[in-house]
Each structure stands twice: as structure tokens, then as C-alpha cells.
DONU-869415 format. One record per residue: x, y, z of N, C-alpha, C in turn; residue in three letters. Coordinates in steps of 0.2 Angstrom, whole numbers, padded with zeros to 4 digits, always signed. Each point is the difference from the previous one (the first is absolute). Example, Ala and Ser with C-alpha at 12.3 -4.5 7.8 and 13.67 -1.06 7.14 Angstrom:
// residues 2
+0066-0028+0039-0004+0006+0000+0004+0006+0000ala;-0002+0005-0004+0004+0006+0001-0004+0005+0003ser;
***
This chain:
// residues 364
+0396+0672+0430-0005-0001+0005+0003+0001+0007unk;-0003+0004+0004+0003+0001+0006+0000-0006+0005unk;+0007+0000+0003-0001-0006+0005+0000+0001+0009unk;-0004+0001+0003-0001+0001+0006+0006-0006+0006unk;+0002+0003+0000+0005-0003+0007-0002+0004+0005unk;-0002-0005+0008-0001+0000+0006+0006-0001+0003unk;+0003+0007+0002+0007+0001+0005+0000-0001+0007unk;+0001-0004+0001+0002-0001+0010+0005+0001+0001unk;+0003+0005+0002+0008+0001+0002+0001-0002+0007unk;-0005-0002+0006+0001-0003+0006+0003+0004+0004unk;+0008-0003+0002+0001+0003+0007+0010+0000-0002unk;+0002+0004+0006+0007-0002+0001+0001+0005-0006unk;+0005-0002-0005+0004+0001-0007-0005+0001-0005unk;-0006-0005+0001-0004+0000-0006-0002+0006-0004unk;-0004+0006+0004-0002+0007-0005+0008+0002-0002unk;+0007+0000+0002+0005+0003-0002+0000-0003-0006unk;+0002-0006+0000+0001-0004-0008-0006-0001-0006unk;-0005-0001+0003-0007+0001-0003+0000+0007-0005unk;+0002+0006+0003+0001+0007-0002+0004-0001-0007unk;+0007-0006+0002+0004+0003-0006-0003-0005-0007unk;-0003-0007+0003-0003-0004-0005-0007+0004-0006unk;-0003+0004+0005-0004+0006-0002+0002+0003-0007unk;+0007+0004+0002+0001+0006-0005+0004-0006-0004unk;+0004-0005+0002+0001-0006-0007-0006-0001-0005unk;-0007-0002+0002-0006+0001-0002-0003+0005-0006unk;+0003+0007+0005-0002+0005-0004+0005+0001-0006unk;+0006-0002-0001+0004+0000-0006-0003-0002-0003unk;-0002-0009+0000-0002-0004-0004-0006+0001-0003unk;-0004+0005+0004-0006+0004-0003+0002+0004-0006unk;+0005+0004+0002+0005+0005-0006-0001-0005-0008unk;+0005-0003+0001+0006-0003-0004-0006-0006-0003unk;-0004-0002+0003-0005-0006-0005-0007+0002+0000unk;-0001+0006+0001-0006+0004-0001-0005-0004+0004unk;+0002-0005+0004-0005-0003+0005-0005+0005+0007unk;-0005-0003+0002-0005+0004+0004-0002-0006+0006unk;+0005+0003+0006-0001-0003+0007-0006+0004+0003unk;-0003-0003+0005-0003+0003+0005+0002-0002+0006unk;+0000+0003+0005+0003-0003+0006-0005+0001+0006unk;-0003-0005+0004-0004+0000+0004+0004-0002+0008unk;+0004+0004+0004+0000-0002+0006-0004-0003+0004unk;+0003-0003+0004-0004-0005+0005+0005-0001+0008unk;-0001-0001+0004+0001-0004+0007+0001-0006-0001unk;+0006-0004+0003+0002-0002+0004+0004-0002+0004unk;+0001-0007+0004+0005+0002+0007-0001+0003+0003unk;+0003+0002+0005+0001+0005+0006-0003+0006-0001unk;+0001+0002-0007-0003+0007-0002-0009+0001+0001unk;-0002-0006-0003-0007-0002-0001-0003-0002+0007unk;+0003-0003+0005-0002+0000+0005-0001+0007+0006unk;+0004+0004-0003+0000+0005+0004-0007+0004-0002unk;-0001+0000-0008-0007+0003+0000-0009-0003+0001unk;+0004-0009-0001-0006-0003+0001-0001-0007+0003unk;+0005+0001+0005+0001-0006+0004+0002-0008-0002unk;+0000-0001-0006+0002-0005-0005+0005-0001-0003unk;+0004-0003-0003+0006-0001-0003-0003+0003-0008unk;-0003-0004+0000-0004-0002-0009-0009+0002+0000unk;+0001+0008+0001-0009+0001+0000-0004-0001-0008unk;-0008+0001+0001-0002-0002-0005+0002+0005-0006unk;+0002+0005+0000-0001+0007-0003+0006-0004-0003unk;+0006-0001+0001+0005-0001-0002+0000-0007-0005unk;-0006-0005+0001-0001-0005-0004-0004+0005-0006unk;-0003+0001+0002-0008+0004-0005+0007+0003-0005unk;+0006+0002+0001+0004+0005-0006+0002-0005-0003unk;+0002-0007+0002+0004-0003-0001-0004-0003-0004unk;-0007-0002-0001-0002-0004-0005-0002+0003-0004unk;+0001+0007+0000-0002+0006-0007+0005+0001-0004unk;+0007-0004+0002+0006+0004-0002+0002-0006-0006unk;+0005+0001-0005+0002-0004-0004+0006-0003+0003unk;+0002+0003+0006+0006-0004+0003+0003+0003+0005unk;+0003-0002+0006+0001+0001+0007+0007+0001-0002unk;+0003+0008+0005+0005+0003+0000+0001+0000+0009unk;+0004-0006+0003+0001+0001+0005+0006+0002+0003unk;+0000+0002+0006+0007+0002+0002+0004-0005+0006unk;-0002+0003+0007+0002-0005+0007-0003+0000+0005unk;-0003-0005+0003-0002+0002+0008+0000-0003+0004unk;+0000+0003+0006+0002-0003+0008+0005+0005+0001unk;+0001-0004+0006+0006+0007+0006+0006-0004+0004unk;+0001+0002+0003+0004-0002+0007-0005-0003+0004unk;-0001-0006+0003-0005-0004+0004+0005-0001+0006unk;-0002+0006+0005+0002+0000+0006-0004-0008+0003unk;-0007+0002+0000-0003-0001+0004-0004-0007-0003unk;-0001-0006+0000-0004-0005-0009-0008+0003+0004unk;+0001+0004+0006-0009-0002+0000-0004+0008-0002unk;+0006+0005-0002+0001+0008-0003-0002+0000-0008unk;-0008+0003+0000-0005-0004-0004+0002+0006-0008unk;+0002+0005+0000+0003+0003-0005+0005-0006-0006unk;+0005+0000+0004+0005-0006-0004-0002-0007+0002unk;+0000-0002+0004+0000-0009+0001-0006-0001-0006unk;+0004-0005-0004-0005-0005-0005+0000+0004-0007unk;+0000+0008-0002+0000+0005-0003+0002-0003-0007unk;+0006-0003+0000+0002-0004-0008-0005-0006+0002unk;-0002-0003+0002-0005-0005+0000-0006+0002-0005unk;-0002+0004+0006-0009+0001-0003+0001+0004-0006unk;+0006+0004-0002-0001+0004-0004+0002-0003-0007unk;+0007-0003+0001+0002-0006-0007-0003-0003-0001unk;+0000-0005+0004-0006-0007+0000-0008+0000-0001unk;+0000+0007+0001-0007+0000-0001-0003+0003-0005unk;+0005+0004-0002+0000+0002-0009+0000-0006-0006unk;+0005-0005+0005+0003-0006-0008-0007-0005+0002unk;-0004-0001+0005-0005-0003+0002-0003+0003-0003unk;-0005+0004+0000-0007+0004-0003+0002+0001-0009unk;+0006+0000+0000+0002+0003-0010+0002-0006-0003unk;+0004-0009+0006-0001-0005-0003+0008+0001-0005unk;+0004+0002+0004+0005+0003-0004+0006-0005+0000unk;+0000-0007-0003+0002-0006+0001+0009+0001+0000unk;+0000+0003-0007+0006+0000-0002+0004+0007+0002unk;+0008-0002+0003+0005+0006+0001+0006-0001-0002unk;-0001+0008-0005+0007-0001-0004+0004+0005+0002unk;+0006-0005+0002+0006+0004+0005+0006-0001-0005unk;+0002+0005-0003+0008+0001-0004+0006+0002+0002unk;+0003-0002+0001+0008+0001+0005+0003+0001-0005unk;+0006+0004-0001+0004+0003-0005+0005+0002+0003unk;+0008-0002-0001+0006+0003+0001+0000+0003-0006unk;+0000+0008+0003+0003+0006-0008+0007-0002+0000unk;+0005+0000-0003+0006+0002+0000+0003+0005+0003unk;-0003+0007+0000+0000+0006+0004+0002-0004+0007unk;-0004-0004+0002-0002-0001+0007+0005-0008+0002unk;+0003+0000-0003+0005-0007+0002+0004-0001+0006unk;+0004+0007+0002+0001-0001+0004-0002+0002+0007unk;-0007+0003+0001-0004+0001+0003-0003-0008+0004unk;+0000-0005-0006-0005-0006+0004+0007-0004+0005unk;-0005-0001+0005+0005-0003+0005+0003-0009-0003unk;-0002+0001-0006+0004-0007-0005+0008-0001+0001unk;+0002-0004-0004+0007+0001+0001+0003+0003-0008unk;+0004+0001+0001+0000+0005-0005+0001-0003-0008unk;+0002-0007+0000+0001-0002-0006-0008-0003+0000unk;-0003-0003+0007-0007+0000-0003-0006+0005-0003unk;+0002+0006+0002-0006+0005+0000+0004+0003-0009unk;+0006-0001+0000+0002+0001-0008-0004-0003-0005unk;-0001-0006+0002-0005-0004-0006-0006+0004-0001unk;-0003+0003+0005-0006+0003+0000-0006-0006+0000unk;-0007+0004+0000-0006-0004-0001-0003+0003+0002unk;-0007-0005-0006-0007+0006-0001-0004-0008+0002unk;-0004+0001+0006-0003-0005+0002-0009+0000+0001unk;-0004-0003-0001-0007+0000+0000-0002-0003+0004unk;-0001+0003+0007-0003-0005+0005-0010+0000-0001unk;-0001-0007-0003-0009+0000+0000+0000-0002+0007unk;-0004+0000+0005-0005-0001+0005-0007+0000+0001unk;-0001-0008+0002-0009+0000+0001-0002+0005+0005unk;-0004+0004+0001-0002+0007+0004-0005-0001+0004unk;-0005-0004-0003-0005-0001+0006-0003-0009+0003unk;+0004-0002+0000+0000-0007+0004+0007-0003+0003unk;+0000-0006+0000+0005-0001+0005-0002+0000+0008unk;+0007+0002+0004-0003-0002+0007+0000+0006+0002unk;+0000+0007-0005-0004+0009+0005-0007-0003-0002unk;-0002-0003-0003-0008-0002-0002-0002-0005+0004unk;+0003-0003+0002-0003-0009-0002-0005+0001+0008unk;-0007-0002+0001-0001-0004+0006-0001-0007-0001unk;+0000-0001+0008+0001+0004+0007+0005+0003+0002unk;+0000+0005+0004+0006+0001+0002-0003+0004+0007unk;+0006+0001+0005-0003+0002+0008+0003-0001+0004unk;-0001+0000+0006+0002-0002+0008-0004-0004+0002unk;+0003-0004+0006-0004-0005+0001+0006-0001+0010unk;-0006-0002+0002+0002-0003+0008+0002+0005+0004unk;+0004+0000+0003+0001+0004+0007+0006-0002+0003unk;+0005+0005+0004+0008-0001+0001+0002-0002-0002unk;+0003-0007+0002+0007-0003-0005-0003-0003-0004unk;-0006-0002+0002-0003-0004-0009-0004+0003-0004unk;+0001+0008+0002+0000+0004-0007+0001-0001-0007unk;+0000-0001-0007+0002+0002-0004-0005+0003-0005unk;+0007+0001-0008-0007+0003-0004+0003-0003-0007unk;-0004+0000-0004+0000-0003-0005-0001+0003-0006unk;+0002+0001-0008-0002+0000-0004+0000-0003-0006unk;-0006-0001-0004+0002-0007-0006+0002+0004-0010unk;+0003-0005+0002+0003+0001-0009-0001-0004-0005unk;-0009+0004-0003-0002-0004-0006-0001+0003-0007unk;+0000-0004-0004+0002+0001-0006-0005-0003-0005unk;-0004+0001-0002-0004-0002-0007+0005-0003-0006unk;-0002-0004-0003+0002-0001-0006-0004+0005-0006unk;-0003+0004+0000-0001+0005-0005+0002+0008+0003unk;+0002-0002+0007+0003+0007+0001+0008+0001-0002unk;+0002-0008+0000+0008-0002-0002+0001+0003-0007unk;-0006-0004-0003+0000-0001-0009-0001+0008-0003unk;-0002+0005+0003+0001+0006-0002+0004+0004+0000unk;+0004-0001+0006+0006+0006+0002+0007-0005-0003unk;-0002-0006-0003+0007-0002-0004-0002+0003-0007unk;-0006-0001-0002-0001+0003-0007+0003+0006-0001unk;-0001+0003+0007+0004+0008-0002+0006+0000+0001unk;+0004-0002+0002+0006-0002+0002+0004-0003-0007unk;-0003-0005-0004+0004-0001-0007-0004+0003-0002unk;-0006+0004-0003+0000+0006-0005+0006+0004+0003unk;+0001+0002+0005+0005+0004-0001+0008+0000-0003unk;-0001-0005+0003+0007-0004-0003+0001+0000-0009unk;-0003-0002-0001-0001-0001-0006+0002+0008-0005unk;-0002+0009+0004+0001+0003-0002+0007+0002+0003unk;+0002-0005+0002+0009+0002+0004+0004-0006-0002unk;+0005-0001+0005+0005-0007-0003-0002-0006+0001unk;-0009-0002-0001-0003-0005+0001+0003-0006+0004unk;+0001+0001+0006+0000-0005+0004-0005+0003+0008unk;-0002-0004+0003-0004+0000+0007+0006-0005+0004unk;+0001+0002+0008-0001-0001+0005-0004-0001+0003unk;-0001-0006+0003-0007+0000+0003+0001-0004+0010unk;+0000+0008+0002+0002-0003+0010-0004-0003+0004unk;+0003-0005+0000-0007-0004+0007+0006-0003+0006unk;-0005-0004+0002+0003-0003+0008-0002-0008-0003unk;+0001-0003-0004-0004-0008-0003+0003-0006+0005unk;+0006+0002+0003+0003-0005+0004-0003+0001+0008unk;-0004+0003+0000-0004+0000+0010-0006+0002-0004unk;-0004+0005-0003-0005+0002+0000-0005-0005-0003unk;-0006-0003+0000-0003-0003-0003-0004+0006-0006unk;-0003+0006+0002-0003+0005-0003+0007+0001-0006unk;+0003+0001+0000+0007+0000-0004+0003-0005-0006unk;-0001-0008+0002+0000-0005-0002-0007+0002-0006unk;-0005+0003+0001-0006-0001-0004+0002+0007-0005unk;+0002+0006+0002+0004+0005-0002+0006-0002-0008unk;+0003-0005+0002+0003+0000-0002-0002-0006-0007unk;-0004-0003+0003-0004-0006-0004-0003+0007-0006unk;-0005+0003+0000-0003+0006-0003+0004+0003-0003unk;+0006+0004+0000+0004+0003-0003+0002-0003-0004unk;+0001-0007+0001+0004-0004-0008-0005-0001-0004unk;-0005-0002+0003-0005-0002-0004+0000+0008-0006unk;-0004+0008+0004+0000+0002-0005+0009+0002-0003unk;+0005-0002+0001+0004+0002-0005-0002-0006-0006unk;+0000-0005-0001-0002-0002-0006-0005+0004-0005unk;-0004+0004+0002-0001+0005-0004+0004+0004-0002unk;+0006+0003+0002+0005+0004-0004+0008-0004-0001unk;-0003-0003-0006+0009-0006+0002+0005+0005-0004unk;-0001+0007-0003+0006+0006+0000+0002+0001+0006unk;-0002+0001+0006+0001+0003+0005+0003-0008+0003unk;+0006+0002+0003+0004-0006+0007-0004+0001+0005unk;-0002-0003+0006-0003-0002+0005+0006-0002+0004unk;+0002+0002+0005+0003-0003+0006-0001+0002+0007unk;-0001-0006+0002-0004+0002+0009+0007-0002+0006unk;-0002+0005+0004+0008+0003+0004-0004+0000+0009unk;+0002-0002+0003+0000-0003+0009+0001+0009+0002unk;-0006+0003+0002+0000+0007+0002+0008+0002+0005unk;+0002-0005+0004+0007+0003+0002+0007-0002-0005unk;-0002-0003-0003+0007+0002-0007-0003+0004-0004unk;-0006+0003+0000-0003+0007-0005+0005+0005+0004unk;-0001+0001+0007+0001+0006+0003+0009+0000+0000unk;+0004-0007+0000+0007+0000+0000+0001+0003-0007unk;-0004-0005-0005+0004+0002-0007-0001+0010-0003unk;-0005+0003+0004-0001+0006-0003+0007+0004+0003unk;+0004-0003+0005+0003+0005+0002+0008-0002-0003unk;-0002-0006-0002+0007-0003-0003+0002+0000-0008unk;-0006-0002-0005-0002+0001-0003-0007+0003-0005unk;-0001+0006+0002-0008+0003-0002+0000-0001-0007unk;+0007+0002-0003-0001+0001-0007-0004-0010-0004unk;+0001-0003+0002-0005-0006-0002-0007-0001+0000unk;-0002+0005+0003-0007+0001+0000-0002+0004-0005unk;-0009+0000-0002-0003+0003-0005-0007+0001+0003unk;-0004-0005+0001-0006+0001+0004+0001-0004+0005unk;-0002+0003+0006+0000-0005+0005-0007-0001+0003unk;-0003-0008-0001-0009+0001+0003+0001-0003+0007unk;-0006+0004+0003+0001-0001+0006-0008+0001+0004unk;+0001-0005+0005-0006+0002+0003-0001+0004+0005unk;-0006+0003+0005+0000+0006+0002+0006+0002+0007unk;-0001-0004+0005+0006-0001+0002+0008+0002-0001unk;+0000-0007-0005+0009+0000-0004+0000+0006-0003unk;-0004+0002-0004+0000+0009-0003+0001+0006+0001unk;-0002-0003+0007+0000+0007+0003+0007+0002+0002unk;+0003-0005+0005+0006+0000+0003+0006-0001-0007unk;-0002-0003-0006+0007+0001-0004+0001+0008-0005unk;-0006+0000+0002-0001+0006-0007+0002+0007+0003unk;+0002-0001+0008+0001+0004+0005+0008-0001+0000unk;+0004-0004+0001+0006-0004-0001+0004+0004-0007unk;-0006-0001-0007+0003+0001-0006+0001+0007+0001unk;-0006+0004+0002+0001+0010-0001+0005+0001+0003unk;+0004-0004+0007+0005+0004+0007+0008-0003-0007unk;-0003-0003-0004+0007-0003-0003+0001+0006-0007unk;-0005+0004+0000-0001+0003-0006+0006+0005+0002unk;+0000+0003+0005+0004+0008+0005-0006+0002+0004unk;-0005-0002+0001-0003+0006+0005-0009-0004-0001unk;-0004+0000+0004-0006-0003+0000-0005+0005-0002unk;+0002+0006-0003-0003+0007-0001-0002-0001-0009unk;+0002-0006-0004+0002-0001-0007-0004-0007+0000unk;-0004-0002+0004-0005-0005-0002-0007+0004-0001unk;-0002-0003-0005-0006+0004-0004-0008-0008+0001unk;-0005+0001-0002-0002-0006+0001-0010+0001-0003unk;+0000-0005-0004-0007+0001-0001-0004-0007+0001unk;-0006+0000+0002-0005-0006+0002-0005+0002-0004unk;-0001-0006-0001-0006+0001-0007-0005-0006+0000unk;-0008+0004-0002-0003-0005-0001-0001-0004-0007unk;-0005-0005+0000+0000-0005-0007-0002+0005-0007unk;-0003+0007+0003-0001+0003-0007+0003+0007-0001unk;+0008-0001+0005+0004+0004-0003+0000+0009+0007unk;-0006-0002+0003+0000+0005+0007+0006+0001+0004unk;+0003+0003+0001+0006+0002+0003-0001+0001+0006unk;+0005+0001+0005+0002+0006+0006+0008-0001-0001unk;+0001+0004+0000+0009+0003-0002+0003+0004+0008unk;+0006-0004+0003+0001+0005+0005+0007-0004+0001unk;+0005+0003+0004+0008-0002+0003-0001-0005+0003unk;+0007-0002+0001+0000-0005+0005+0004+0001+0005unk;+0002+0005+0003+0002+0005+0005-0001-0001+0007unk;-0006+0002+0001-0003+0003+0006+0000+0006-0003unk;-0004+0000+0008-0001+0008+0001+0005+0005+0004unk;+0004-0004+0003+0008+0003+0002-0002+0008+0003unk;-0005-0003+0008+0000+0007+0003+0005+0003+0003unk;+0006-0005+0000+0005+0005+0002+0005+0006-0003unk;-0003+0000-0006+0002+0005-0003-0003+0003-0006unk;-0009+0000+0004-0005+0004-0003+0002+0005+0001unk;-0003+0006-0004+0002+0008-0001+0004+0001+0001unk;+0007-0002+0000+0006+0003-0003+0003-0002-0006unk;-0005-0002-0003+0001+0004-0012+0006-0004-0003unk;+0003-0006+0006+0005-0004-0003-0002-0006-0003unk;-0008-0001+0001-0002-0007-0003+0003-0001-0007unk;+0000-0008-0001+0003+0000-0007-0008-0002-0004unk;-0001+0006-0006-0008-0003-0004+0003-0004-0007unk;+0004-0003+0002+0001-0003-0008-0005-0009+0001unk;-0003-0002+0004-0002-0004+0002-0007+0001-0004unk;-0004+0006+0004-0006+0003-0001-0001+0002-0008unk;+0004+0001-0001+0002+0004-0008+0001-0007-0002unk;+0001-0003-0002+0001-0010-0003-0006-0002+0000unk;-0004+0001+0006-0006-0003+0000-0006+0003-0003unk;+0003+0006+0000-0004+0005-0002-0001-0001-0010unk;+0007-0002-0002+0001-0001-0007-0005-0010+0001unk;+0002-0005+0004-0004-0005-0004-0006+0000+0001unk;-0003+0006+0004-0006+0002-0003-0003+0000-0004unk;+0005+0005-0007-0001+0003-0003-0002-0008-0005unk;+0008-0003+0000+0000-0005-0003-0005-0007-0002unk;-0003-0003+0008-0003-0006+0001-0009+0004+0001unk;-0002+0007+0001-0005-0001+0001-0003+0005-0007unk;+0004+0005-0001-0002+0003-0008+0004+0001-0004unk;+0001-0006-0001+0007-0004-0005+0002+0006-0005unk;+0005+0004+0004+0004+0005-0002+0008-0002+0000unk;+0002-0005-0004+0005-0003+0000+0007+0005-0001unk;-0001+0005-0003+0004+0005-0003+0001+0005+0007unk;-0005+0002+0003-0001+0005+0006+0004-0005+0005unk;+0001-0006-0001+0004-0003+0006+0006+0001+0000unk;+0002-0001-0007+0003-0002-0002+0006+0007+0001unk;-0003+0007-0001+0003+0005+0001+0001+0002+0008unk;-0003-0001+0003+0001+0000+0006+0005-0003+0003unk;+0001-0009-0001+0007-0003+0001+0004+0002-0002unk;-0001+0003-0007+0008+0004-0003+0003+0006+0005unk;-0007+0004+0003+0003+0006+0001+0003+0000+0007unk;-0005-0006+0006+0006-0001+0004+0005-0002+0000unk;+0002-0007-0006+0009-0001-0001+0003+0006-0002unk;-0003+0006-0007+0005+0004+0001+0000+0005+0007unk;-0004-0002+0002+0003+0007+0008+0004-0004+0004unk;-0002-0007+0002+0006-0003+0003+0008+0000-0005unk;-0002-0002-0005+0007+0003-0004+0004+0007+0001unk;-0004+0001+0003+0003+0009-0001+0002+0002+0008unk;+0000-0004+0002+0001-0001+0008-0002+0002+0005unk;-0009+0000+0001-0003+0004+0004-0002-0006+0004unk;+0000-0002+0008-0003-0002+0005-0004+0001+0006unk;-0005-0004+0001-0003+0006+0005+0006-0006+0007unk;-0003+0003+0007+0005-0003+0004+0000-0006+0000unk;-0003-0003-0001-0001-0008+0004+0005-0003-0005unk;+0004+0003-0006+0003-0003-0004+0006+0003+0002unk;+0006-0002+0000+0008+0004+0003+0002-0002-0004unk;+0004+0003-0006+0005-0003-0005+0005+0006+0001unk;+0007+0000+0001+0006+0003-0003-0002+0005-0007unk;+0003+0006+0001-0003+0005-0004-0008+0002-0004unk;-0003-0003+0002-0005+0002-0002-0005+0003+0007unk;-0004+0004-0005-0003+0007+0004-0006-0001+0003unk;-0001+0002+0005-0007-0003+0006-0006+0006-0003unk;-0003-0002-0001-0008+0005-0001-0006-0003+0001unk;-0005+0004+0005-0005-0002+0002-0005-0001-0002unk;-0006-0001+0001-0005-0007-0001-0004+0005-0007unk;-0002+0007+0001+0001+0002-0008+0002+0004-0004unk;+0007+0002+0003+0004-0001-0006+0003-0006-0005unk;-0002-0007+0004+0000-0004-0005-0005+0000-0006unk;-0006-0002+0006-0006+0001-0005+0000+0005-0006unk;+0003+0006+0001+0000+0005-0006+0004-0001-0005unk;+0005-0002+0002+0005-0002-0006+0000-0008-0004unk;-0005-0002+0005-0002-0007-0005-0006+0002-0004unk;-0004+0005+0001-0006+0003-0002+0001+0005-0007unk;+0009+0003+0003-0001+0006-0005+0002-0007-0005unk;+0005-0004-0002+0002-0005-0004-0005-0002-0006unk;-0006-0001+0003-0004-0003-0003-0003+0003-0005unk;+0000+0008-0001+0000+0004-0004+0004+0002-0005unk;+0005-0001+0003+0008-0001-0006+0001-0002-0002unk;-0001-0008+0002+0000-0004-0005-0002-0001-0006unk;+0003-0001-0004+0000-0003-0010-0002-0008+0001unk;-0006+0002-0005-0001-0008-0003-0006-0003+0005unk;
***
């Protein structure tokens, strides 16, 4: 059966690495007899320049016909916060996608390849141990969600506020996903909160244990978000899944990809309760060095495979995908953002090809 994917490649880097995710796509078409369709769509910056919106309707309308969302990056350089192109751009356009699709759950994978060891700014007997880490994060609550939130008073007794609330059935789902996943890895959860100040936290943390008594395979152990962030850099190889809320999520799973070698290698999908996808990097849109062909697509091309994976359970198509980028970085191909001694710099799709032509070659 054909699967329709809705393509937003956005702004900045997005259509360069979007492009190579495509022809990785079209291999896996090849090689597993599968049938994409691809419906582009607008947004960010791109979308605004045709229709004054970040996120128009046209681009929701593809999105809800599609089997699953292929996104890229967007937003720019924000000279100006009141310069209505960029200011807000990843707001209205992220936000307002995991808002309208309900896309609770985000699954963010960090992975030291061995190729790449000494690339991460680890210390080198650290980043030797290596690790392959699963950051879950709740994706539409917390305090980017919560009201009220606003400005209030005038001059010095200005300020502004925003609140950080949490359900108990919001908690209780995004830990379900957190130890199912566990369970298919080295069954243990991390679970980061703030329980010693936050009160929203303290109740976080109350919910998390509660549902680990559902999986008494899987260890539970809950970690003070700034010993989360010391221990990844000291230790990462200790981790398996790290659950997190939208906040602590965001900022660790950002922390985990700069420790990978490069923030070009984080891939990421957000999903709703019956499996609906959007799949996109965790990069940016890196305008400053849009159209010069040196973006790294192995992020786009990752997310592009747990698409394949978490929304048309093509387990084996992932599965070939991952292999084909370890063996390209095995063979010693980088794009720039990655500096390693002896190995060779190639641009944004000569990667793409080589991870693309792979996939075809490959036995088994």
C-alpha cells in the first residue's frame, strides 16, 4: 500500500538535506519494493513569504492526508524580534504542528559511532566507552504549554511569567513510552526532574514510580536535571533512556547530540497515541551556511529512517539505513562540521549518495 508523506523541508539547510533524505527514500523504494508518495508543503520562513503565515492552512490540509510528517528546519537569523518573516517562525511552525497533530511523545537518539570518537568533545577515555542513548521527552505540555503565561505592569515593575503544568495522565503516558522502550534496549529508565525546588516535579516524580511498578523488568531511577546534564558529559555511557519533560528534554537531548561529534547526527520523531509521526533534525536551520552544499544530512536521513520505522513499521528499512551510514562513516567520509585527522570532507550530497548508493549493496 502506498504511503503518503507530507514534506516540509522549511528554510535555511532544510531543502539541502530534505533532498538527500528523498533519494535515501527512493533506494528504499528499490530494495523493499515499498511505494512513497511525497506531497510538499510550506513552512517557516518559506511559507511566510508565500502566504504570510508560518503554518498555513494548505500545509495543515497535506498534513492530515499524509501517513506521516517529513520535516526539515525553520526560522533565520532574527535581526529584528519584531521582523515578521523569522521572529516566532520555530514557534508557530513547531509548536503548532505538535499542537494541532497532539504529538506528545519525542524520540530523540544520541549515539557515539566509534568512527566518531574522536570527533566528540568527550574526553577520550570517556567518548571510548561510547553510547547509544534515548532521550524520551513530553512534547506538548509543560511550561512551552502551560497557562498563564504573559507580561504584566509597567517599568521597573514589569515582569513576565510562565507556568509549568503537568497532568497526571500527561506524566503517565510519556513514562509508558519511555519503559516500553526500554524494555526493547538495556531495560533501564532515567527519569529527570527538579523534585528538590519544583513542586510540578515532586508530583512528576510521584507518577513515574508509580507507573514503573508496571514494568518491574525495567530499573527506574530518577536523576536532579543538573546531575543529568554533569553526568552525560562525565559519564553518558550509564544511560539507556532518559525520560524527560518538555523543558529538561529539550535542553538535554541537545547537550547528548553536541557530545555525539556534531549536532548535524541527531535525528528525532514525535508521535501521536496511534502511531502518527513527524520526523525531523535536531539541528536547526543553520542559515549561515545555507547553499553552500556543506550541510551535514545524516540527521534528516536518521529521521527519515524512524519514520520508516515508528510510523510504517519497516523495521528492516531502518534498519539498513543505520548500517549504511556506520559504514560511510567507516570508510571515512565527513561532511564539515565534523574535523577528524585523515578522513575526507564531502558535501552535503555526496554524503547523501554514498549513504543512498550503500543501501542498495547491501546483503541480507
Amino acid at each position: 500500500m502506498k504511503k503518503i508523506i507530507a514534506v516540509l523541508p522549511g528554510d535555511g539547510i532544510g531543502p539541502e538535506v530534505m533532498a538527500e533524505a528523498l533519494k535515501v527514500l527512493d533506494r528504499i523504494q528499490e530494495k523493499y519494493a515499498a511505494a512513497f508518495e511525497y506531497e510538499h508543503a510550506l513552512a517557516g520562513g518559506a511559507a511566510w513569504d508565500k502566504h504570510g503565515e508560518h503554518l498555513p492552512q494548505e500545509t495543515l490540509d497535506i498534513c492530515r492526508r499524509s501517513d506521516a510528517i517529513l520535516f526539515g528546519s525553520v526560522g533565520g537569523a532574527v535581526r529584528d524580534q519584531h521582523q515578521a518573516k523569522w521572529a516566532r517562525a520555530e514557534v508557530n511552525s513547531l509548536l503548532g504542528l505538535r499542537k494541532t497533530f497532539g504529538l506528545y511523545a519525542n524520540l530523540r537518539p544520541a549515539k557515539l559511532y566509534p568512527a566518531l570518537a574522536s570527533a566528540s568533545p568527550l574526553r577520550a577515555d570517556t567518548a571510548k566507552k561510547g553510547f547509544d542513548i534515548l532521550v524520551v521527552r513530553e512534547l506538548t505540555g509543560g511550561i512551552y504549554f502551560g497557562e498563564p503565561k504573559g507580561r504584566r505592569g509597567e517599568a521597573e515593575s514589569e515582569s513576565a511569567f510562565d507556568t509549568m503544568i503537568y497532568s497526571r495522565a500527561e506524566i503517565k503516558r510519556i513514562a509508558h513510552i519511555a519503559f516500553q522502550a526500554a524494555r526493547t534496549r538495556r531495560k533501564k529508565v532515567t527519569s529527570i526532574d527538579k523534585a528538590n525546588v519544583l513542586t510540578t516535579m515532586v508530583f512528576w516524580r510521584e507518577v513515574v514510580e508509580e507507573v514503573a511498578k508496571e514494568y518491574p523488568d525495567v530499573t527506574c531511577e530518577p536523576m536532579y536535571v543538573d546531575n543529568a546534564a554533569q553526568q552525560l558529559t562525565l559519564r553518558p555511557s550509564q544511560f539507556d533512556v532518559m525520560l524527560c519533560g518538555n523543558m529538561f528534554g529539550d535542553i538535554l537531548s541537545d547537550e547528548a547530540a553536541a557530545i555525539t561529534g556534531s549536532l548535524g547526527m541527531l535525528p528525532s520523531a514525535s508521535l501521536t497515541e496511534n502511531g502518527f509521526g513527524m520526523f525531523e533534525p535536531g539541528g536547526g536551520s543553520a542559515p549561515d551556511i545555507a547553499g553552500k552544499g556543506i550541510a551535514n544530512p545524516i540527521a534528516q536521513i536518521m529521521s527519515a529512517a524512524m519514520m520508516l520505522k515508528y510510523s510504517f513499521g519497516m523495521n528492516d528499512a531502518y534498519d539498513a539505513v543505520a548500517r549504511s551510514v556506520e559504514t560511510v562513516l567507516d570508510a571515512g567520509y565527513r561532511t564539515a562540521d565534523i574535523r577528524q585527522m585523515g578522513c575526507k570532507t564531502v558535501g552535503t550530497e555526496e554524503m547523501g549518495s554514498r549513504i543512498a548508493d550503500r543501501i542498495i549493496s547491501q546483503t541480507g
